[in-house]
C-alpha positions as CSV (number, residue, x, y, z in Angstrom):
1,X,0.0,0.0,0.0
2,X,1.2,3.5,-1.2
3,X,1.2,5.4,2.6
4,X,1.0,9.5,2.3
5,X,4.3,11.2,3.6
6,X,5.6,12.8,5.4
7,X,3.7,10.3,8.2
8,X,3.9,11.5,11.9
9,X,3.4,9.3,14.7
10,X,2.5,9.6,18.9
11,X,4.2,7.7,20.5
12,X,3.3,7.3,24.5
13,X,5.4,5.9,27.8
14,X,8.1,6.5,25.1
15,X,10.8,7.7,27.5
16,X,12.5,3.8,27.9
17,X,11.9,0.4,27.4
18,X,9.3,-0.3,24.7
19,X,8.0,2.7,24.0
20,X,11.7,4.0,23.3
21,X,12.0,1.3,20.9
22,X,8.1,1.9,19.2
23,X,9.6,5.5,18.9
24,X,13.1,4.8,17.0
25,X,11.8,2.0,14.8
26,X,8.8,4.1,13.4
27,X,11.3,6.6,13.1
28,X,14.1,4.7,11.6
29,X,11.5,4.4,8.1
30,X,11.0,7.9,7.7
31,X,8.2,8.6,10.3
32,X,7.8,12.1,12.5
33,X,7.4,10.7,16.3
34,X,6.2,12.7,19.1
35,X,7.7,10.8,22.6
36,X,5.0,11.3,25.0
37,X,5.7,10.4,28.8
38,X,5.8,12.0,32.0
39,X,10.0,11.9,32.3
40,X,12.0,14.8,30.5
41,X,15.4,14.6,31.9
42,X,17.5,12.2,33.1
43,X,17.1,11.0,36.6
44,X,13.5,12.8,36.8
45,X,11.6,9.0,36.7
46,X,12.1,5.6,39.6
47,X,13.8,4.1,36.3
48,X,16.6,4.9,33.5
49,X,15.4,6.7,30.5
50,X,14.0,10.0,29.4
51,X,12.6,11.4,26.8
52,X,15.2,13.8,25.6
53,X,17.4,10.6,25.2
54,X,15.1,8.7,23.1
55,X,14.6,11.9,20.7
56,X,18.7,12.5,21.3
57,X,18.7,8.9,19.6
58,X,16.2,9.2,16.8
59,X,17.9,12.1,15.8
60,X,21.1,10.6,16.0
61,X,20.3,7.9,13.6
62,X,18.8,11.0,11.1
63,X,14.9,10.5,12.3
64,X,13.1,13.4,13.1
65,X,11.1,13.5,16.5
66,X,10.3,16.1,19.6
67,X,9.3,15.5,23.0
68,X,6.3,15.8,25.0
69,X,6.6,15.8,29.1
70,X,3.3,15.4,30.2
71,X,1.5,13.0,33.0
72,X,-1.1,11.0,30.8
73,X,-2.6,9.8,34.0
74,X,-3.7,13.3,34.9
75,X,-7.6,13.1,34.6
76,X,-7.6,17.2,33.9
77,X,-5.3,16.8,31.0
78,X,-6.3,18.2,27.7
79,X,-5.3,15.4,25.2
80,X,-6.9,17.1,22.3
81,X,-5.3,19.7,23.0
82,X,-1.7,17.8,23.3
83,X,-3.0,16.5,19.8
84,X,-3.0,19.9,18.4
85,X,-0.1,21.5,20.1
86,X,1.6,18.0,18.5
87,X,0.6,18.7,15.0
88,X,1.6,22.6,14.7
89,X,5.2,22.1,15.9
90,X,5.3,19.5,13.1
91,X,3.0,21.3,10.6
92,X,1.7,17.7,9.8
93,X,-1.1,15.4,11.0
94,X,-0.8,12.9,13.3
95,X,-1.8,9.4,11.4
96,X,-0.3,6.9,13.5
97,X,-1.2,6.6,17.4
98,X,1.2,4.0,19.7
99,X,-0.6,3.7,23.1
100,X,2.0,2.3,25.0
101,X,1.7,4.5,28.5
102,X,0.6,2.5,31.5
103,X,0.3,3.3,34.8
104,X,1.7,1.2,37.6
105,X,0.9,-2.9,36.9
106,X,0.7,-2.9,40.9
107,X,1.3,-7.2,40.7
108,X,2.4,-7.4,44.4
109,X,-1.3,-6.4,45.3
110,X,-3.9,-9.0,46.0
111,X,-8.0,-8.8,44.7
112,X,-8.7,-8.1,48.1
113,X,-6.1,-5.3,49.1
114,X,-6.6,-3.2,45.8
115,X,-7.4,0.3,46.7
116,X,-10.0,2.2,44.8
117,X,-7.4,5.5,44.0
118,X,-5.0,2.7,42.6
119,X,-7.9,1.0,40.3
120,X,-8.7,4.8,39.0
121,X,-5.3,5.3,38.2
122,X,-4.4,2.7,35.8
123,X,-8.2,2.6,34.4
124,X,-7.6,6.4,33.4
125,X,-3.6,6.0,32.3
126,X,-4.3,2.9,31.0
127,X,-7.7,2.5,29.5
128,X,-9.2,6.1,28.7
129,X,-6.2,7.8,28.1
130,X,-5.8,5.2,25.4
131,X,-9.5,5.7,24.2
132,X,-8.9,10.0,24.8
133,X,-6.1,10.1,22.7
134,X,-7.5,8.1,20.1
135,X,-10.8,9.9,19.6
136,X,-8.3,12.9,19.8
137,X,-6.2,12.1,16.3
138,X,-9.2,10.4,14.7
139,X,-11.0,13.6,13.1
140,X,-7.4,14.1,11.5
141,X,-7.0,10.5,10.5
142,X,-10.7,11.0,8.2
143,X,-9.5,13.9,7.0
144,X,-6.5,12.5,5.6
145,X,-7.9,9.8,4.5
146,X,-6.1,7.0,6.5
147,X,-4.9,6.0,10.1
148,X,-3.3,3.6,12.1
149,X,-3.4,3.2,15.9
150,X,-1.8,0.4,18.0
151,X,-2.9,-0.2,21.7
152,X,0.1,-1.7,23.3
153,X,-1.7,-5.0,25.7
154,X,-0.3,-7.7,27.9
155,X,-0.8,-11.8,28.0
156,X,-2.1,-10.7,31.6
157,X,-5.5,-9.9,29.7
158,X,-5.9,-13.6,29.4
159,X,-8.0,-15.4,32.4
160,X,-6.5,-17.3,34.6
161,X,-7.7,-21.2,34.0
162,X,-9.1,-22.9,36.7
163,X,-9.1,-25.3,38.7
164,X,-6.9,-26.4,39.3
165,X,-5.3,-22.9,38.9
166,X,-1.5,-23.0,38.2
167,X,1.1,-21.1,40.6
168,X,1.8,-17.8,39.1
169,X,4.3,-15.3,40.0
170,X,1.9,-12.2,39.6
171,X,-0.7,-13.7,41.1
172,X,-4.1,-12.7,39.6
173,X,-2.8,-9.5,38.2
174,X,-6.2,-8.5,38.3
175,X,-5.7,-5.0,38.1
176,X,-2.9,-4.9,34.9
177,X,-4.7,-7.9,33.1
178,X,-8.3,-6.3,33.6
179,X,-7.2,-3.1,31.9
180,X,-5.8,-5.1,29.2
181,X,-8.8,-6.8,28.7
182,X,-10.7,-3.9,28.0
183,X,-7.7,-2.6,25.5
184,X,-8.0,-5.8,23.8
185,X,-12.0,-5.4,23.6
186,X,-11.7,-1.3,22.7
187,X,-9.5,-2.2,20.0
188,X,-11.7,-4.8,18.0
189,X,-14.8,-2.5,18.4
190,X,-13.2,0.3,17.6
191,X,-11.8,-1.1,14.2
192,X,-15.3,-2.6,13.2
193,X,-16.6,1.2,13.7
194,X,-13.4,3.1,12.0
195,X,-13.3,0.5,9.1
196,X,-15.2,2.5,7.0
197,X,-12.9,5.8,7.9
198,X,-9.8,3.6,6.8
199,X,-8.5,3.7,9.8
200,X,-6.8,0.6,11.4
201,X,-7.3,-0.4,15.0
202,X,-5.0,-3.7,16.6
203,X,-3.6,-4.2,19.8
204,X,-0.4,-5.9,20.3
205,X,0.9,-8.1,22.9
206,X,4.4,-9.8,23.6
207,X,4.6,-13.4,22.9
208,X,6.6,-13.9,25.6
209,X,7.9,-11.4,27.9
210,X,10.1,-8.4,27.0
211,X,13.0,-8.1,29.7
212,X,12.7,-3.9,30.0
213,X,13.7,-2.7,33.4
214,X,10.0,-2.5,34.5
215,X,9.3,-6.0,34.1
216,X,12.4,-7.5,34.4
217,X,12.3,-6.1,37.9
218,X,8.6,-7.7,38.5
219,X,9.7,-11.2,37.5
220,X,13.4,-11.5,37.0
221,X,14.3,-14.2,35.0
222,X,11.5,-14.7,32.9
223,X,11.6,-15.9,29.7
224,X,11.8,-13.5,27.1
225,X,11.7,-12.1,23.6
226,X,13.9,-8.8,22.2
227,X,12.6,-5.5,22.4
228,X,13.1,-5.3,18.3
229,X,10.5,-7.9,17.7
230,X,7.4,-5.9,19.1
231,X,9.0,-3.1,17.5
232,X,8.7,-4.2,14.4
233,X,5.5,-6.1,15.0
234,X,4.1,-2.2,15.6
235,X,5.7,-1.1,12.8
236,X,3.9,-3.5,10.4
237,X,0.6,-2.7,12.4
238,X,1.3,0.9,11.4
239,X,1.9,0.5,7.8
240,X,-0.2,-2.3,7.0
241,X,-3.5,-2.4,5.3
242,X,-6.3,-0.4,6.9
243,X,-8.6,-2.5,5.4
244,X,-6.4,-5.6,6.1
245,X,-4.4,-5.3,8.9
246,X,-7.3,-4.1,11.5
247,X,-9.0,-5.4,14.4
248,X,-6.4,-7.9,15.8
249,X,-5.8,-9.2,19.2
250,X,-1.9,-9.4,17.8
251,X,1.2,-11.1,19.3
252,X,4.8,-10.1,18.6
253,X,5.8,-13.4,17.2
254,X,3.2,-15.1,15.7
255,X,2.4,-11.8,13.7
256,X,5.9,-11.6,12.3
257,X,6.1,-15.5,11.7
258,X,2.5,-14.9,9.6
259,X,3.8,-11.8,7.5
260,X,7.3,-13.4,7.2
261,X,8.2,-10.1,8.2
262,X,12.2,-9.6,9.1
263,X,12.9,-8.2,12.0
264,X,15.4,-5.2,12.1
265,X,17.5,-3.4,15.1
266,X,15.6,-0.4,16.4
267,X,17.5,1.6,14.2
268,X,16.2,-0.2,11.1
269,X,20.2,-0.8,10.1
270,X,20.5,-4.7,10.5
271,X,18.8,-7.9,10.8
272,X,18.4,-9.3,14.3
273,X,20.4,-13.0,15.0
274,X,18.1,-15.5,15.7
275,X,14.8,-14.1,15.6
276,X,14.5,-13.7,11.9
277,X,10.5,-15.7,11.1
278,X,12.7,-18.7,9.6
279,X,14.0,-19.0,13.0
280,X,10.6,-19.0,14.4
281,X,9.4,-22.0,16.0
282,X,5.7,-21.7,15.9
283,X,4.9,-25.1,18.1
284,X,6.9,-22.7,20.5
285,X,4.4,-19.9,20.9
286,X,2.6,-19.2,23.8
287,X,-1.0,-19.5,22.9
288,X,-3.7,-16.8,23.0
289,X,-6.3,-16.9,25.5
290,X,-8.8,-16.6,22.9
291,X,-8.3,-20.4,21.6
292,X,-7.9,-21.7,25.4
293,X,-9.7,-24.9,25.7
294,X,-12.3,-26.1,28.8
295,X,-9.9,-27.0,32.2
296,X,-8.4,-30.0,32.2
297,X,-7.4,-29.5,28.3
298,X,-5.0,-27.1,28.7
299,X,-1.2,-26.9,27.3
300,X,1.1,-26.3,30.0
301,X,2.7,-24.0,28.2
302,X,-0.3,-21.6,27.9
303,X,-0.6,-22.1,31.4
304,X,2.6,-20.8,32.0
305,X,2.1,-17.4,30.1
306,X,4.3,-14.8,29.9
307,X,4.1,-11.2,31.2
308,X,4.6,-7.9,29.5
């Protein structure tokens, strides 16, 4: 498909981990990224990362981007307005939307303990400022013709199977997985709605999980996939087909194994060893909860799902 250019993309929770590496890949074919997040500088967030070093590395590599410090959690925030302020400093529209921001997972806390200003907190960062954002770049998505937006989800959004219910290090994650749930459900309506518009809506998910500092610090040691193949899995979910590519509960790897898609350093440059989609394994994947089976049928390994 031909794509108009120049294309300009949000990117959100872009100051580290995936939504660093959402932000250079896009970048690294040519697309304007706006790196959304609450962390500026350098030592302002708990964690490593900022947003003037992700655009310091876009720009680097020759990509074009600007950041954006605001707190996407904030309830009072004007995202519409973000939307606009976005698309005058880069005298372009914004036709791609990456909704990776999420507010704290919050694993180590049971059903029963969750308090209600935590549970606001990640529905608003995680599910509405999702939904906010979109219905902010939409109008300019119809007017152009085309659009492409990418909620970022979790294998937490599938149920846990029971009984007998399988150990699992986060527990429930009833908080995290719920949110995801509804991400998963928003995205699928919202793409039966926008397919007329032409405008793409998928969510994406790690096959397995991706060892940022975030969640390698919630289960160290757990098995993992590269940050470069969700990046390029967005990628392809942000230049595929609108009236192709849309409406997909999507996983990293069993996405690029079905486009034979070859997956590229954040920096587009080179080839990544060993996770090219001949080096796919598919009887490997982790299945998605959408094809899980009554109890008592159930593959240990989908048991055994990974986090994000």
């Amino acid at each position: 498909m031909t794509h108009p250019t120049p294309r300009l993309a949000i990117v959100t929770g872009a100051s580290r981990g995936l939504g660093r590496a959402f932000a250079r890949r896009l970048a690294a074919e040519g697309i304007a990224v706006a790196a959304v997040s609450r962390t500026l500088r350098s030592g302002d967030g708990a964690l490593e990362g900022s947003l003037e070093e992700t655009v310091d590395l876009i720009r680097a590599d020759g990509g074009r981007a600007r950041a954006y410090a605001v707190d996407l959690g904030d309830p009072d925030l004007d995202r519409a307005e973000l939307v606009t302020r976005i698309e005058a400093d880069f005298g372009l529209t914004v036709d791609a939307l990456v909704n990776n921001a999420a507010a704290a997972r919050r694993y180590d806390v049971l059903f029963s303990d969750m308090r209600r200003e935590w549970f606001q907190d990640s529905i608003e960062t995680n599910v509405w400022n999702a939904w906010d954002l979109a219905a902010a770049v939409i109008p300019g998505m119809r007017r152009r013709g085309a659009g492409w937006i990418v909620n970022i989800s979790s294998r937490q959004a599938g149920p846990r199977v029971g009984p007998p219910f399988a150990p699992h290090p986060l527990a429930g994650s009833v908080l995290y997985g719920g949110t995801k749930a509804m991400i998963d459900r928003m995205s699928t309506g919202a793409a039966m709605e926008l397919y007329e518009d032409n405008i793409a809506v998928n969510s994406l998910a790690p096959n397995r999980g991706v060892a940022t500092a975030h969640a390698a610090q919630a289960v160290p040691g757990w098995p993992s996939e590269p940050e470069e193949t969700m990046a390029e899995a967005a990628l392809a979910l942000v230049t595929g087909d609108p009236k192709v590519l849309t409406g997909r509960i999507a996983y990293s790897l069993p996405l690029l194994k079905e486009l034979d898609r070859p997956v590229h350093t954040v920096d587009g440059r080179e080839l990544v060893p060993g996770w090219q989609p001949a080096d796919m394994d598919a009887s490997t994947f982790l299945g998605h909860y959408l094809t899980f089976a009554p109890p008592g049928a159930i593959p240990k390994a989908l048991l055994e799902g990974a986090s994000r």
